[in-house]
N, C-alpha and C positions, 0 to 999 in steps of 0.2 A: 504493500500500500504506500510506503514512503517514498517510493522510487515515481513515482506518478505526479509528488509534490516539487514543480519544478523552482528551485530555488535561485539559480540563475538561469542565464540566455547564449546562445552561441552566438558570438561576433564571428563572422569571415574572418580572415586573415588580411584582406585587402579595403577593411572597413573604414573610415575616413569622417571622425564627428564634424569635424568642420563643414561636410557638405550639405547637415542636413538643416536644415530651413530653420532660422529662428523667427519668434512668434512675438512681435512686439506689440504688447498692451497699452491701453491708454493709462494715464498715472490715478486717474479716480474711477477705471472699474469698478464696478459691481459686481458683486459675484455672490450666487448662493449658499448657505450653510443653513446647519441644522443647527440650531441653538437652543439650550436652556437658559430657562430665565433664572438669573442670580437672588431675584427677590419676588416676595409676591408687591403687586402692581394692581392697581385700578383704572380701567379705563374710563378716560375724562367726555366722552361720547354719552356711553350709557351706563355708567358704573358699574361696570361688568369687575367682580374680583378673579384676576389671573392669579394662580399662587405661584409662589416658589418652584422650581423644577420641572415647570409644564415645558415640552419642548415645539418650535415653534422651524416652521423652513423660513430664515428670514433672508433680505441680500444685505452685506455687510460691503460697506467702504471706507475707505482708510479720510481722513478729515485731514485737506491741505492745510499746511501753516500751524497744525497745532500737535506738538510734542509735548512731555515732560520727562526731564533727564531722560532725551533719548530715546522715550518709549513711544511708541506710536500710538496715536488713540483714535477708535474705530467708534463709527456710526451702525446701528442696527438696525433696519425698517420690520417688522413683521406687522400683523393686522387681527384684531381684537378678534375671539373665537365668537362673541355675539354680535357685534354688529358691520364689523371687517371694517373697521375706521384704521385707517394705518397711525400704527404707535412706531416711536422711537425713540432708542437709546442709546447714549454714549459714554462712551468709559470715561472714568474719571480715577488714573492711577494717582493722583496728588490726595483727592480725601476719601481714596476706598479700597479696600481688596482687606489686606489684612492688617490684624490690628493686634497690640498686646494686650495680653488678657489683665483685667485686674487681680494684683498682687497684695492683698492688705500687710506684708510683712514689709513691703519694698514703702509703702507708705509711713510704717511703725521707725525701720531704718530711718529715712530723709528726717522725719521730726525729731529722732535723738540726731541725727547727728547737725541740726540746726540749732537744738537748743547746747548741745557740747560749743558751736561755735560762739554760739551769744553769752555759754559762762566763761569760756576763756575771755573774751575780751572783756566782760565787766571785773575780771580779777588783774587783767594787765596791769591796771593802774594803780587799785585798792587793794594794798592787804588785808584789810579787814574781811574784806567780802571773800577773797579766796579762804580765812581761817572760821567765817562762818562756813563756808559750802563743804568747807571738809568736815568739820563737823556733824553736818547736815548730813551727808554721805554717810558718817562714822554708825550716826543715830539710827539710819535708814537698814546699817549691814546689821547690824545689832538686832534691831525688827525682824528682823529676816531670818539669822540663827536662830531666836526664843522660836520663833514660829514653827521653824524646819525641828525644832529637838521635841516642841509641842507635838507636832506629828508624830514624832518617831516614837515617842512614848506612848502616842492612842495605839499606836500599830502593836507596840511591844502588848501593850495590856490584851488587846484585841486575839492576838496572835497565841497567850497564855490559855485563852477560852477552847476548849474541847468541845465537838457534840453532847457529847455523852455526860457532859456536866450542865448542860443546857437542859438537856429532856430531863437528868434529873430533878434539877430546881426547875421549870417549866410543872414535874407533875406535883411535887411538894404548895407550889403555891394555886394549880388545881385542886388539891386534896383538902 
């Protein structure tokens, strides 16, 4: 069965690309594609709702005079499924295709490290302010040990407790 899939072609020996006919287009052809729509759409006709992903035979052409870095940005005609009002669309690589996703940690980062920049500079000047903030700091890590050994000690007690000493006291204060 594989032998029947021809993967290439046989050139003669005396074959010559240069002879054969080139096919010069005009620069704003037309030409047709099968396209999905990128978004769902309404038609401004008769408020027909197109969705997302419906595919459409539209004819695409390239928009003289208008790049972004380079890219080429293309015109889409196709024609509304209810009342065949021709719509059109064009790309816009400057405010769309992809996008970063929201990060809340990348947000949590920028605001420390905006407020580290506003404590060093109000301590550049004033020592006072630098030996409150350390303080302050000092007070905050202290908070934070009582808390962490708080824990450790619910866990310790927690961790002491057995089933089997639970059902006990459990039928005792049944009884």
């Amino acid at each position: 069965m594989g032998e029947r899939k021809v993967l290439n072609k046989y050139y003669p020996p005396d074959f010559d690309p240069s002879k054969l006919p080139r096919v010069r287009r005009p620069k704003n052809q037309q030409m047709k594609v099968r396209m999905m729509l990128p978004m769902s759409i309404r038609c401004n006709t008769c408020g027909n709702c197109i969705y997302k992903g419906t595919k459409f035979n539209s004819r695409k052409e390239d928009v003289i005079g208008e790049t972004y870095l380079g890219i080429q940005i293309f015109r889409f005609y196709f024609k509304c499924t209810r009342c065949s009002a021709e719509l059109t669309i064009k790309t816009d690589p400057q405010n769309s295709g992809a996008t970063r996703n929201f990060e809340p940690w990348g947000e949590e980062d920028e605001a420390s490290e905006k407020e580290k920049h506003k404590r060093n500079a109000e301590e550049m000047g004033d020592p006072m302010k630098s030996l409150e903030n350390r303080t302050l700091d000092s007070k905050r890590e202290m908070d934070i040990l009582a808390a962490l050994d708080e824990m450790k000690s619910m866990k310790l007690r927690h961790a002491t407790v057995s089933i089997d000493s639970m059902l006990v006291a459990l039928q005792r204060t049944a009884a």
